[in-house]
N, C-alpha and C positions, 0 to 999 in steps of 0.2 A: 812728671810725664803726663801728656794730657790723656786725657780717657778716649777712650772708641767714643764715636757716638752713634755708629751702629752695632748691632748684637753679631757677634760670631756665627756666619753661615753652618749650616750643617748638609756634609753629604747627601746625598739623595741619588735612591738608583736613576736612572736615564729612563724617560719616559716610555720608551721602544722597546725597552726590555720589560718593566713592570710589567705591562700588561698582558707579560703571556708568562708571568709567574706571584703567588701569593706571597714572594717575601715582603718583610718592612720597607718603604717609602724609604723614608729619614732613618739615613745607618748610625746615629747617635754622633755625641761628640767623642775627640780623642782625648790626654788624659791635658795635653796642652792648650789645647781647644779651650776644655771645659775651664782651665786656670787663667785664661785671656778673658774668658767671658766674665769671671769669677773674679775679676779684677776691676768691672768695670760697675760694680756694686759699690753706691756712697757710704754705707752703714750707716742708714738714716737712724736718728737716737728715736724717733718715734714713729720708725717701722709701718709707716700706710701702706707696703705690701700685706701686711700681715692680716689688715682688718679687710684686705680682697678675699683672704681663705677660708670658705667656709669648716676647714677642719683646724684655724690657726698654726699652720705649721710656722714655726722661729726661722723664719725665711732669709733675715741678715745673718743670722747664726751658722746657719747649715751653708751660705755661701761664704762666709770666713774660713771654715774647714775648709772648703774645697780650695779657696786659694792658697793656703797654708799646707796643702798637702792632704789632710786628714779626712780620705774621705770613707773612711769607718768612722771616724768622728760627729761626720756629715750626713750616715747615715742615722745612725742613731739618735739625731737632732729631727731628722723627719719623723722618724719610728716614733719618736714620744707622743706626736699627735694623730700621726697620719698611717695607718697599718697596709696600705697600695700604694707606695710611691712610687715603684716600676709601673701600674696602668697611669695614675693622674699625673706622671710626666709625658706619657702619649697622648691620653685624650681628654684631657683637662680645657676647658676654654680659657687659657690664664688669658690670652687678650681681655678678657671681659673683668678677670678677678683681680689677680694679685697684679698681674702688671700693669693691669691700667692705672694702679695708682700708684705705679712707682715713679718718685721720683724723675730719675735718669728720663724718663718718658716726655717732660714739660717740654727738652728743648731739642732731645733724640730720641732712638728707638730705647724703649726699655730694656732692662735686663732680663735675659731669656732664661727667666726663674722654671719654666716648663722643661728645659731641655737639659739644666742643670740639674733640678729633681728626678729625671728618667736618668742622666749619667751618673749620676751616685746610686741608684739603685743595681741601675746594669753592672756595675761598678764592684758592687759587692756580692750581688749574686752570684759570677764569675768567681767569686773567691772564695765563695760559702760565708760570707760573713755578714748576710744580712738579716739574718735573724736574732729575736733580740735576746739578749743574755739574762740568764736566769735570776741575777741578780735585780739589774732593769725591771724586768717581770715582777718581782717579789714587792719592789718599793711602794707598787699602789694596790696592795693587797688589804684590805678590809678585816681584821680577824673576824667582825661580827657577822659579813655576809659570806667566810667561807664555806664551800659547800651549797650553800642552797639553790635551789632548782631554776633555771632560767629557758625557757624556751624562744626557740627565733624561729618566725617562718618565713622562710625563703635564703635564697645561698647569693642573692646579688650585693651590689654595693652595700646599700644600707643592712642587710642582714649581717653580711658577714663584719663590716664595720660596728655594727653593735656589741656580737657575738664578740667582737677581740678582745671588747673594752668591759665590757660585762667579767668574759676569763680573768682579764686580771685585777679586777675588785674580788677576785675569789669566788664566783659562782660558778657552778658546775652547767655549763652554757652547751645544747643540744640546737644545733640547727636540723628543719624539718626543709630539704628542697622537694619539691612536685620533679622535676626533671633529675635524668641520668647522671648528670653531672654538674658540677657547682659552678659560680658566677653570675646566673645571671643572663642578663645584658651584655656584660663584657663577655662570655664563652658565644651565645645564638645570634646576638645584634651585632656586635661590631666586627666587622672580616679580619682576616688572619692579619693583612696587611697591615694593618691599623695597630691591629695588637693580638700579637702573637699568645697562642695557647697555652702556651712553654711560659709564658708571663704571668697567665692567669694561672696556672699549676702551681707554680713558686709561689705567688703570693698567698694562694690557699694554704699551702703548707704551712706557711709561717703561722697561719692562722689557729691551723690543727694542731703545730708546736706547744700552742697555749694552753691545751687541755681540751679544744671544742670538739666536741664531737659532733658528727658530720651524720644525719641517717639521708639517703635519698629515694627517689619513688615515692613520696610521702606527700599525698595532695591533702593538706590540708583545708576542711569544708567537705572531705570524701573520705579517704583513707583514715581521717582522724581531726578531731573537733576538738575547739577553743575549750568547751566545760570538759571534754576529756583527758585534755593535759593537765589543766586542775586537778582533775580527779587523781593524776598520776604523781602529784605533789610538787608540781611548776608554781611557784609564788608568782612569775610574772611571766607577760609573753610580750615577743614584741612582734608584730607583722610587717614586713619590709617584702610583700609578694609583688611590686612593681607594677607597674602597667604594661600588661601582654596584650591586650582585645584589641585589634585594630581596627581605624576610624576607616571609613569608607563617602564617599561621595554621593550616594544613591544616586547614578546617574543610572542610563538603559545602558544594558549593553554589559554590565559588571559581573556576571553570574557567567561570560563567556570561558570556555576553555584557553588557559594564555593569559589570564588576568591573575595576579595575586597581589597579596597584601604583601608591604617590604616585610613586617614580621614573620611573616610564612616564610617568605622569599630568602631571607637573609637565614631563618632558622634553617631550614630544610640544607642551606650551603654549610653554613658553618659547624653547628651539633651535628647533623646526619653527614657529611663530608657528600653532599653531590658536585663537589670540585672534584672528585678523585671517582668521578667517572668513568670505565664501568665497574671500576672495584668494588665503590659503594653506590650502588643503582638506585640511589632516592631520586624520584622521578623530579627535576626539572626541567623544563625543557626550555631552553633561551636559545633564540635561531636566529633570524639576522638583523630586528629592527624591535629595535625594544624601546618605552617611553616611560622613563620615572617622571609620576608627578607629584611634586612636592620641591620644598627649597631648603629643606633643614637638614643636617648632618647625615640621618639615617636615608632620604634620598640622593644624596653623595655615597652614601657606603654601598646603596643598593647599584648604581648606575657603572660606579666602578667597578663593582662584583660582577655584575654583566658584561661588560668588556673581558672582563679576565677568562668570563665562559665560553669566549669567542662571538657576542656578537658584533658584528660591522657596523652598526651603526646604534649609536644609544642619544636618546634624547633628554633634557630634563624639561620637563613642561612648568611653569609655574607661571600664578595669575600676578605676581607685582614684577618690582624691576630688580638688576641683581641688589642692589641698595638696601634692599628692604629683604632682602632673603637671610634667616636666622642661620643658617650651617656656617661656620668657622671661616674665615679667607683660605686658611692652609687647602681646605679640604676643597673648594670652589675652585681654587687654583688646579691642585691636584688633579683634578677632573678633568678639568680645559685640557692638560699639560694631557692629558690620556685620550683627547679625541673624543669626550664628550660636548655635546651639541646642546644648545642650550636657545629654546625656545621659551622667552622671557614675556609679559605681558602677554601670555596668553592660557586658558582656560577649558578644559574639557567638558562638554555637556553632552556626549554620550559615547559611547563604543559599539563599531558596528562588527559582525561577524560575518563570515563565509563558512558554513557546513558548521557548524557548532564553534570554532576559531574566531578569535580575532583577525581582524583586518586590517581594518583602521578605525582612527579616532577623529571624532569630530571636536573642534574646539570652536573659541571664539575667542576674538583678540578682547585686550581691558585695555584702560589706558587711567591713571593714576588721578584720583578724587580728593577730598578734604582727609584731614587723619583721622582714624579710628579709633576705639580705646587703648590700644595697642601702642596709638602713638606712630605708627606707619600710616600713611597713605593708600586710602581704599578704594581697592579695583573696581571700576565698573567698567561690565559691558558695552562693547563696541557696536551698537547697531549694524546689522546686516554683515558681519564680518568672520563668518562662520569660515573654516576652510576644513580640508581632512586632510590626518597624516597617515601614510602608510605604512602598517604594523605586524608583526606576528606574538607582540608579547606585553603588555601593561602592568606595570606594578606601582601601588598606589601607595607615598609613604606620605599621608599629611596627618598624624599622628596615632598616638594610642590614649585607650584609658583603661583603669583595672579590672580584670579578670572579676564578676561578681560572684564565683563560685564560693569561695570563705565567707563572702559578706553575707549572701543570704541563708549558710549554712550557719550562721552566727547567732543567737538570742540579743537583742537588744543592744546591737553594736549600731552606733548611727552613721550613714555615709550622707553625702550628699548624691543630689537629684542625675548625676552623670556618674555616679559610682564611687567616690574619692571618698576615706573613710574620713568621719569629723573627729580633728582632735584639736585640745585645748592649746595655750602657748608652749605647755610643759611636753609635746607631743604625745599628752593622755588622751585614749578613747573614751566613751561613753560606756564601755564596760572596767569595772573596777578589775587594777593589777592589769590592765592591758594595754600597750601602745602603741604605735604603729608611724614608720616616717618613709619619705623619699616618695615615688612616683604613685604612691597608693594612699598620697595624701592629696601630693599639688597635683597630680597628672604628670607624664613625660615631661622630664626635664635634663637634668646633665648629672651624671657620675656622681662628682665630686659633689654636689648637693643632694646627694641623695647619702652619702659619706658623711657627709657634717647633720644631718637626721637624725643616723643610726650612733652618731656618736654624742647628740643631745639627748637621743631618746635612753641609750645606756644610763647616761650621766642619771636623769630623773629616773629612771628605775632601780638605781643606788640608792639615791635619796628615798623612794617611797617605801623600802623597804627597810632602811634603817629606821626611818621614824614609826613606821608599822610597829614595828619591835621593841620599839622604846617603854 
């Protein structure tokens, strides 16, 4: 039988109705679905999906369960490397990773290894079976490092991915999160729609199954310092605190009432529930004409989030062409499909007000130059091509970088000149017994590489503490 050479479609609510509710987009595959798509995997003997994963999950493995039926079997093949299979099957960029080099892809659409990973997850969660057995747990236990002290600060990807991997080498592993509740990034940045809370819950749990212990309200650099956990008998710590501070534009006009950062933006909706206004009265106020600027994921998350808040009209402003815009196709699509407006080649250089409010925005058209180090195509300005849009609300998502509250409350820990802490290949800091990986090394990047960090930087805290000992 010849193979698909397209990937297995997946449901999707109706555009008409999303947007006037926070459920899931993409309602997963069925269990036939996922066994047609799961069919159309070559079982390459030398697996170049694999070297797309930053956390190497056995990607022909776990999709031969799945066609054979097994998917407890299927999941447990993910579990061994990957402890968030239910998030990095949502918001994973496999376009970029594993499936760009699969195979199936040279002369069709690839195998939809993303959609297959979230359906074995879903898969087992429904069943309670996706946690892993005690047995599993016990195989990569350590006797030498049982017991000893491990601290993580922060509860995001890379923390809690460390912390899993750390538990089961046998360390007694204490996450320290600054905020109420754990994730991260996955609970304040990315909306319900994208990935449900109820997902991020589950996979924590599995987490705390391991023995980690969870303290929260715990700002580390404030509430409690690097030489202090020492002091407390932690042999290592790792920092996985992400990058919260967001980047702003310093144009005029930015200090208006109506302006925020998408991290404010997106936090204030998602951790403080100002979707579920007036129950929970966290003040947002999005009224009829809103303009996200930026072209990345997080300004797709913010712009959909505004439509869902009921404005009529939402813009995404950005200064290249969509070609050159980082945010995912799913997600750019998704957008469109929802009645967002997409003013491309053009640039904002200042925001005006009325009575302390925004107004409107002034921009100015670009039009596409020699490539940059980037490798895209650099905007310049349009002579004389200013125009203004009409507003009541701006939110700026063109990136973040790390929060410097820990770094400066640190002795002798080196960052670089933008805040990003310096570590070596081994993801060591410049303080002994200390590591640190994911967006508070590179700057804002994706999940799942912030995942494969916290599970390099476990790995070498294994190793330095064994040979310490020796």
């Amino acid at each position: 039988m010849a193979l698909k050479p397209k990937k297995t479609p997946m449901k999707e609510q109706d555009p008409k109705e999303r947007v006037k509710n926070y459920d899931e987009v993409p309602e997963g595959y069925s269990d036939e679905d996922a066994v047609l798509e799961a069919e159309r995997c070559l079982q390459c003997k030398h697996q170049p999906c694999v070297d797309g994963c930053p956390v190497s999950v056995p990607i022909p493995q776990f999709i031969q369960a799945v066609k054979d039926g097994d998917v407890v079997k299927a999941n447990q093949i993910i579990k061994s490397k990957n402890n968030l299979p239910a998030v990095c099957g949502r918001v994973c960029p496999q376009e970029e990773q594993c499936e760009q080099l699969c195979v199936m892809g040279i002369k069709n659409e690839p195998v939809a290894i993303g959609r297959l990973e979230r359906y074995v997850a879903d898969y087992n969660m429904k069943r309670g079976t996706d946690k892993a057995s005690k047995k599993e747990v016990e195989k990569d236990r350590i006797p030498e490092l049982e017991g000893k002290k491990a601290a993580v600060i922060g509860a995001g990807p890379a923390g809690l991915t460390a912390a899993a991997d750390l538990a089961k080498y046998g360390f007694n592993v204490t996450i320290f999160e600054a905020l109420h509740d754990t994730g991260g990034v996955l609970r304040y940045g990315i909306p319900e729609f994208r990935l449900p809370k109820a997902i991020v819950d589950e996979e924590v749990e599995g987490i705390k199954d391991l023995g980690v212990n969870i303290q929260l309200n715990v700002v580390a650099g404030k509430t409690i310092t690097i030489d202090e956990l020492f002091a407390d008998g932690y042999e290592a710590v790792f920092i996985g605190t992400g990058a919260g501070l967001p980047k702003f534009m310093n144009i005029p006009g930015e200090n208006l009432n109506g302006v925020y950062s998408a991290n404010e933006f997106l936090t204030r909706v998602n951790l403080m529930k100002a979707y579920k206004y007036p129950e929970y009265k966290t003040p947002v106020k999005v009224q009829n004409k809103v303009a996200v600027v930026g072209g990345g994921n997080v300004a797709m998350d913010a712009a959909r989030t505004a439509r869902r808040l009921g404005a009529e009209k939402v813009y995404i402003v950005y200064r290249r062409a969509e070609e050159q815009m980082p945010g995912r196709d799913e997600e750019i699509e998704h957008a469109k499909e929802e009645g967002v407006i997409f003013k491309l080649l053009n640039n904002p250089i200042a925001i005006h007000g009325k009575n302390g409010m925004v107004d409107k925005m002034e921009c100015i058209q670009m039009e596409l130059g020699e490539k940059d180090s980037s490798g895209r195509r650099r905007p310049i300005p349009v002579e004389d091509s200013n125009w203004m849009l009409d507003l009541d609300t701006v939110i700026i998502a063109i990136g973040q970088s790390p929060n410097p509250m820990l770094t400066k409350n640190t002795k002798d820990l080196e960052t670089e000149s933008w805040g990003g802490i310096i570590t070596d290949e081994n993801l060591k800091t410049s303080r002994e017994g200390v590591y640190a990986g994911g967006d508070v090394v590179t700057g804002a990047a994706t999940v799942i590489k912030a995942m494969g960090a916290g599970k390099k930087a476990a790995e070498n805290i294994k190793e330095y503490l064994l040979n310490k000992n020796k």
